[in-house]
N, C-alpha and C positions, 0 to 999 in steps of 0.2 A: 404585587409581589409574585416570581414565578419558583418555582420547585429548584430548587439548586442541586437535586441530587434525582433524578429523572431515571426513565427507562422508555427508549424509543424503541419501539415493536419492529421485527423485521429486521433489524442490523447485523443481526447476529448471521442470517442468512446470508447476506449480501458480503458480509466479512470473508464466509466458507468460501462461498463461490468466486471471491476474490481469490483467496489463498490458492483454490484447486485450478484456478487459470494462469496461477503464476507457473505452478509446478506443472502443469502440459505443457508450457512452455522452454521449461526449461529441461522434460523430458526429452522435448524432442532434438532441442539444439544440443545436450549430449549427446543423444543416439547419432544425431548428424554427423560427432564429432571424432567418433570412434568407427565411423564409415556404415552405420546398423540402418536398418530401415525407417525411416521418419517419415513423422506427418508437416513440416516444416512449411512447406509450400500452401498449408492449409490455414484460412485465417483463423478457426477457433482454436488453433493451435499454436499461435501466432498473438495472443494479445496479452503477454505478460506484463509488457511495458504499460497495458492500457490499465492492468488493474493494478499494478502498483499507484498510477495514478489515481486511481477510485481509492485507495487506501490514504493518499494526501488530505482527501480532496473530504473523505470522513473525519480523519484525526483533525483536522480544523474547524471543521463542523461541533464536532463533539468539545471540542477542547475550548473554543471562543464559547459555544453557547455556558458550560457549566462558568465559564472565568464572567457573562456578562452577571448570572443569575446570582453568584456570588457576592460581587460586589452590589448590586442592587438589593439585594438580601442581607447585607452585614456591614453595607459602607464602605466596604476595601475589600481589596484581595490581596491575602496571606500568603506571599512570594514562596516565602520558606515552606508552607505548607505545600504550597504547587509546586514543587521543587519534589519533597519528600512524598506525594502521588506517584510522580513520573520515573519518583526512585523503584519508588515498591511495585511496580509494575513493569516497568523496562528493564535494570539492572540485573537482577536474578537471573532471568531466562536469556539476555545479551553474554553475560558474562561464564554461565555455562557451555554457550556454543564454543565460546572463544576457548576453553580448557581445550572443550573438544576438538575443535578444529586446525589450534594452534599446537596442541601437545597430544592430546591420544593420537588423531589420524594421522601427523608426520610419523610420530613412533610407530605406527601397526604400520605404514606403507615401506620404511625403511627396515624394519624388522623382514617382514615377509617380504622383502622386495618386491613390489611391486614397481610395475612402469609409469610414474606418474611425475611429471614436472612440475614443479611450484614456481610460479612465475614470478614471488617476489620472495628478498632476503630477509627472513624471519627479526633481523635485528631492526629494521626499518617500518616493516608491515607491523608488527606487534604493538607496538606502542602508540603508532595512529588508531590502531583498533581499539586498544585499551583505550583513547581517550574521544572515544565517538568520533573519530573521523575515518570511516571506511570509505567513505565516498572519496576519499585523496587516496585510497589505496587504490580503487579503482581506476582512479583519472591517470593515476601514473603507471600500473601496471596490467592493468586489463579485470577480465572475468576470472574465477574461479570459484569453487566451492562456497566460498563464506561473503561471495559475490551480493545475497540479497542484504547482509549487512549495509548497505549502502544507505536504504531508504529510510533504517533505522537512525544511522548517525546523520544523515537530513532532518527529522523530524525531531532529535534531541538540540539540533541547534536551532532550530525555530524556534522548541518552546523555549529554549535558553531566554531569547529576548521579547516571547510575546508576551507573558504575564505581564511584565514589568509596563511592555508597550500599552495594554490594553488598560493598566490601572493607571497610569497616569496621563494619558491620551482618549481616554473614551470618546468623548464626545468628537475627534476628527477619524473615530475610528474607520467609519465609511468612506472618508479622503484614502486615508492609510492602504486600506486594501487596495483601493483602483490606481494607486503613487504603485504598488510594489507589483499589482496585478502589468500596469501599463510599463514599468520598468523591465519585467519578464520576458514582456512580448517584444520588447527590441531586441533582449538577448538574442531571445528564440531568432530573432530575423538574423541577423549576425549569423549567429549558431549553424541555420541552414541554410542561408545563403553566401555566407563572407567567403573569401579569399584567408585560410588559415597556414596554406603551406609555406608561405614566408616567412611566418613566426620560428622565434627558437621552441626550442622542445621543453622549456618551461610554458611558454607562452601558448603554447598548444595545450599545454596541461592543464592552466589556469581556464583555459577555452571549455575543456571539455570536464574541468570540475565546476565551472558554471553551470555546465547545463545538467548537471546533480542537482542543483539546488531548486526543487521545486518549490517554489512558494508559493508559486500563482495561483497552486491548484488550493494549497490550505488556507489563500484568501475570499478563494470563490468560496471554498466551505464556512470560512467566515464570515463570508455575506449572507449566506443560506442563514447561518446562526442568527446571525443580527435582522435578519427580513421575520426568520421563525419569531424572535424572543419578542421584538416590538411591534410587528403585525399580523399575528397569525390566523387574527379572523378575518382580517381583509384580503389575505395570499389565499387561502383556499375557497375568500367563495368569488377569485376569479377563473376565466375560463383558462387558465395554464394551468389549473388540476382538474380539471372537468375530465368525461369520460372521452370525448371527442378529441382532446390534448393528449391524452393519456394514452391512449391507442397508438397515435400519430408518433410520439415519442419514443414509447418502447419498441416500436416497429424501427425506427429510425435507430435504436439502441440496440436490436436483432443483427440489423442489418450490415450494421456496422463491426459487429462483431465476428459474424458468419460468412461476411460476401466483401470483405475490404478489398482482404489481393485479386479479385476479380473484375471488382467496379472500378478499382484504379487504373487499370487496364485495355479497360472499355476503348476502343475509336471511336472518335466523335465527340460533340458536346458532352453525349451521358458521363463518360472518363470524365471530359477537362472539369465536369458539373461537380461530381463526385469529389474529383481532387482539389478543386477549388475549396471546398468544403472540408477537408479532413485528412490535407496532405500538405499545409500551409504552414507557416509560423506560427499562426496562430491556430491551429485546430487544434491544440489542447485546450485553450480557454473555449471550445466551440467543446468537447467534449469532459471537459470538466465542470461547465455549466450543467451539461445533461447529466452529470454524475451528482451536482450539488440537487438539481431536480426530483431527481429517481431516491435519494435519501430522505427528503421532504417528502416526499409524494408516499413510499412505503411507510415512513414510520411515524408520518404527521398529519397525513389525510385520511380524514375521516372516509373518504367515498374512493379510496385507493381499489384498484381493479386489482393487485396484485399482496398474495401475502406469504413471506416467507418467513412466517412468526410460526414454528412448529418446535416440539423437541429435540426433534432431528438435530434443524441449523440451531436451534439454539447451546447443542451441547459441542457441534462443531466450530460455530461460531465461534465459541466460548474458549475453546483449545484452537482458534486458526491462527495465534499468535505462535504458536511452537511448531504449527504446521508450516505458516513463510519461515521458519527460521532451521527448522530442524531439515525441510526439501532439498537442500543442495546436497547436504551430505547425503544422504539418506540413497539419493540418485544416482552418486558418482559410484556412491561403496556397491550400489547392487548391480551396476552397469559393465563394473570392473567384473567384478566376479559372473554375471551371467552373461556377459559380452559373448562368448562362444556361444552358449546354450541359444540365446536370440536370434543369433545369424544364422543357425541351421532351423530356425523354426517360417511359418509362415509369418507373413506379413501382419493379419489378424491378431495370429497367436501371440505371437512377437510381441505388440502391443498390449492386448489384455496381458500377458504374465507379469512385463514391465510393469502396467498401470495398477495393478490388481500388490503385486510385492511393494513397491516403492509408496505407493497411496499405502497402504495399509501399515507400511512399518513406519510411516510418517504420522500418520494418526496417532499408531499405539504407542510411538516417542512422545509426540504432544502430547496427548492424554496423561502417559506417568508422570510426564514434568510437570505439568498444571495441578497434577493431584499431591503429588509430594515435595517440591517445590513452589513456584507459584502461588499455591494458594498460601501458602506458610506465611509470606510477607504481603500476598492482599489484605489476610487479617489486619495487621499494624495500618492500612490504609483508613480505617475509622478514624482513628486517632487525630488523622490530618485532613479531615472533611466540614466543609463548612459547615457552620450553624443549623442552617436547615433543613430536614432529611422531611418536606411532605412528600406523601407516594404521589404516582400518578394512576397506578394501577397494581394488581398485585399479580405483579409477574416475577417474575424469575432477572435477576440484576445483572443489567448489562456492562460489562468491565471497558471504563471509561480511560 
């Protein structure tokens, strides 16, 4: 029997550091957007889309492994219970942005007039929102502020049908993934190579609300789950966590992060090698294996080189859910108003005051809301937890 109710070391870190590469990303294609100085052309500044997908690629990890240990532990799983988790953790802090973003910030912008376009009609956009589908707000009308909403209303329809999938299907569970894993990767081929300008303008829509739907990545994380929950002493004492692997991969995981728009670039083999590798159809699954990896590896291996199990990330960690949600607004509102101040500054300066105001009023939003929201309705989460609560260690509890 395994622990149904766990704490993986180390996620919390990987959560922050997620969160803070979403919002340099999206710091910078604001400042792009307003003509300010940006760091756009740089890849660490540049990988938001990567770690949203390290956020898929967890939330599957996390979420098959507690659904396998449940049912292994109690004989079933409690649909309605994993239903009323995903309430008391997602709903609260979803449903405050939306106050915010749908009714305070139109009112403060049209109050004070400000210059700012909403690119969709509140009577159409509101009600996809309200009912988790921003990723069709997106598909049909672009980016804007409440834009990270997207990967949110992706991962509410996933779980929508994965409990049900995993309790009544376990045992072809490992078909399932590589069916929905290998299904993805045609998308993707379509996605980035097809002929779409023929299409009507529905049919472009439906194109590119597909390619919202990541699943592939929350399958890889639910192979992670399932390799973790039924072999875990045979995965770590082979050499793909060894220290020799381990090097080799986070370097590979550096690289990728810091030198992408450069290596792509490259004349010659070195380029075609690179892009061959992580400019493909399929380099998500080539990078979302390395993301199901590096979660194994920090929070499961005992011989891990790397640890970012500290106070620090874990109370960041712990608030980076308000931090992807609360960064767009947060961005836009301090961009508008210090937009002049920026432009006359230096390029440095510019940066640090942006990073330094926006990062920090991001924080201290997260923070209040986890403190006085959030936690209010994690309480009522006991309530709907499996049977089994053994510890694994006595650490500080990681919000699953």
């Amino acid at each position: 029997m395994r622990p149904s109710k766990v704490y993986f070391k180390g996620l919390n870190g990987l959560r922050f550091i997620s969160a803070f590469l979403v919002l340099m990303f999206h710091a910078e294609t604001v400042r792009a957007k307003y003509s300010l100085f940006n760091l756009t052309d740089f890849t660490l500044f540049s990988n938001g889309p990567l770690a949203v997908e390290f956020f898929f690629v967890l939330s599957g990890f996390l979420i098959t492994y507690l659904l396998l240990a449940e049912q292994a532990n109690t004989g079933t799983i409690n649909i309605k219970h994993f239903y009323m988790r995903r309430i008391l953790r997602i709903w609260p802090l979803y449903y405050l942005i939306l106050i915010i973003g749908l009714v305070c910030i139109p009112f403060a912008i049209k109050l004070l007039h400000i210059d700012y376009e909403f690119h969709y009609p509140m009577s159409v956009a509101a009600p996809l929102f309200v009912f988790f589908l921003p990723n069709v707000v997106l598909s049909i009308y672009g980016s804007s502020y409440l834009a990270p909403l997207w990967s949110i209303g992706v991962e509410e329809q996933f779980y929508f049908f994965w409990a049900p999938l995993i309790k009544k299907l376990r045992k072809y569970a490992v078909t399932i993934f590589f069916v929905i894993i290998a299904l993805r990767l045609g998308f993707n081929a379509y996605y980035k190579h097809g002929d779409h300008s023929a299409l009507p303008h529905w049919g472009r829509v439906l194109v590119t609300l597909g390619s919202t739907l990541k699943f592939e990545g929350m399958c890889i994380g639910a192979l992670g789950a399932w390799l973790f929950y039924h072999h875990r002493e045979k995965l770590f004492s082979g050499k793909a966590f060894g220290l020799g692997f381990q090097i080799f991969a986070l370097l590979v995981l550096v690289i990728r992060l810091t030198f992408h728009n450069t290596l792509i670039a490259l004349p010659g083999w070195g380029g075609t090698l690179y892009s061959v590798l992580f400019d493909g159809f399929y380099s998500s699954l080539i990078t979302n294996v390395i993301f199901a990896w590096l979660i194994l590896n920090i929070s499961c291996n005992p011989k891990t080189i790397i640890n970012t199990d500290n106070k620090v990330f874990n109370f960041l960690g712990n608030i980076s859910y308000g931090i992807y949600m609360y960064h767009g607004m947060v961005l836009l509102i301090t961009i508008i108003l210090l937009k002049n101040t920026l432009r006359n500054m230096s390029p440095v300066l510019s940066t640090t005051v942006l990073y330094i105001t926006s990062g920090g009023l991001t924080i201290l939003a997260a923070y209040l809301t986890y403190r006085f929201v959030e936690a209010r309705f994690l309480t009522y989460k006991k309530a709907f937890e499996p049977g089994s609560t053994e510890p694994v260690a006595k650490r500080e509890k990681v919000i699953a």
